[in-house]
N, C-alpha and C positions, 0 to 999 in steps of 0.2 A: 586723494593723497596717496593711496598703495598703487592707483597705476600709475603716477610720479616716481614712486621709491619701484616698482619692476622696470619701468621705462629708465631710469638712470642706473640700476644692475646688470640690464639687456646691454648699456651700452659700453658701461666698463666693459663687461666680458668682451663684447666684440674687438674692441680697443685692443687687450688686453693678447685676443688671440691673434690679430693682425700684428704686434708687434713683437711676439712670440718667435723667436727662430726655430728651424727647422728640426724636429725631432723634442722639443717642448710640448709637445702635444699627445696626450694619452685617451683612447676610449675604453670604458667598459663596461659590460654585460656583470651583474649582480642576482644572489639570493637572498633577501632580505627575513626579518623578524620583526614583528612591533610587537611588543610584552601588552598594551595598551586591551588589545583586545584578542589575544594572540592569534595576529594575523600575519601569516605568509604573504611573499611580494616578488615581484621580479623586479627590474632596475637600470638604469641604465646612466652613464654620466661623463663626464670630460671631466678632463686635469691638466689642466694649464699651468705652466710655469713660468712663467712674464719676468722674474727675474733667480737667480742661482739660490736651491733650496725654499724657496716661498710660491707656492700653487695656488688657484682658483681652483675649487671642484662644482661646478655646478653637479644638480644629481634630480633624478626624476625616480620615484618609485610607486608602480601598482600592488595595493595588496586586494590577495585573493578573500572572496566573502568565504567566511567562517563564523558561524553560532549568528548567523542574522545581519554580520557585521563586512565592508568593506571601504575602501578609501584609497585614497592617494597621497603622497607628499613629493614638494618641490623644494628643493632645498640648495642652498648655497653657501658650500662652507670652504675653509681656509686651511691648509695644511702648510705646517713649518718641517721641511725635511730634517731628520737628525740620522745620519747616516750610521748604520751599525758595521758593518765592512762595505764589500766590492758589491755586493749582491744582495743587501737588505737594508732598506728604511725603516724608523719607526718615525710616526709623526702623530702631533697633537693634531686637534682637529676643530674648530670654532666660528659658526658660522650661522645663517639664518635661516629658517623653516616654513613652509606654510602647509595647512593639512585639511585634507576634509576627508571628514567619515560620514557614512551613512548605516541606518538600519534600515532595513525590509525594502531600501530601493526609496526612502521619505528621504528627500532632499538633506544633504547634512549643513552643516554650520563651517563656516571658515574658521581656520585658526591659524593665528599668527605666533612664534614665537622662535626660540634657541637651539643649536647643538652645541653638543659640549661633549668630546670625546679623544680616542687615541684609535691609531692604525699600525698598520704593521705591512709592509710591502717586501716581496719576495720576486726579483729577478729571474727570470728563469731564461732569459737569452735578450738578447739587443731588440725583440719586437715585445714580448710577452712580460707582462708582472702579474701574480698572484696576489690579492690582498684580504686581508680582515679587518675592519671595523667594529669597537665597539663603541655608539655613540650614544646618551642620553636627549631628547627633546623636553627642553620646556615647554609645553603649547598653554594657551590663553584657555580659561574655562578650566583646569583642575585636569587635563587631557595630556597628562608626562606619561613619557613611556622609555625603555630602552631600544633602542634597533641597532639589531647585528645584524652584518654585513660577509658574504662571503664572495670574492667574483674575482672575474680575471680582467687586464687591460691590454690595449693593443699602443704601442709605442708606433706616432708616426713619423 
């Protein structure tokens, strides 16, 4: 059933970026936080915009082992642009999760679950944006945590 629901995710996106016109498409480089275990992460993610003000952000992050602990999360979430001027967005954020932690390097556990959060996007010329996230994860198992976001994008 979940490689059904990644296999039909994988393919919107692809859809979504193919029919994407030119200059709709952002990458970037992140610094993450997960309060969970507090663990530091690097990151990295596209943002799609398929149609005027509504994005896809797929998002991949590593967090680095700390107190015993390390993990990853894949996440796909959804940003509604709401323009603040020329030069800055703020947008909600609402999207889907998946996470695995581990201790001591023992295999960790899947977890499935939510984002639910808000951004803040900062222009800084026709290729570069600046952003912040602050987003909450539901995860399955009692495994919520906050992750802040700090990183830049590259406009193609």
């Amino acid at each position: 059933m979940m490689k059904k629901l990644l296999l039909i995710a994988i393919v919107a996106i692809v859809s979504m970026v193919a029919r994407a016109e030119s200059g709709d498409i952002c990458a970037g480089v992140q610094f993450n936080y997960g309060s969970k275990h507090t663990l530091m992460g690097l990151g990295a993610n596209m943002v799609i915009e398929p149609v005027n003000r509504f994005r896809v952000a797929p998002e991949f992050i590593y967090y680095f082992k700390n107190n015993h602990w390390e993990g990853y999360n894949v996440n796909l979430n959804f940003h509604y642009l709401v323009r603040v001027n020329s030069a800055s967005n703020f947008y909600p954020i609402l999207g889907f999760s998946y996470a695995n932690y581990k201790y001591e390097g023992i295999k960790g556990d899947d977890r499935f679950g939510a984002n639910v959060g808000v951004g803040y996007e900062y222009i800084i010329n026709n290729q570069f944006r600046f952003y912040v996230e602050q987003k909450f994860q539901a995860l399955s198992k009692d495994w919520n945590q906050s992750v802040s976001t700090l990183g830049v994008r590259y406009k193609f």
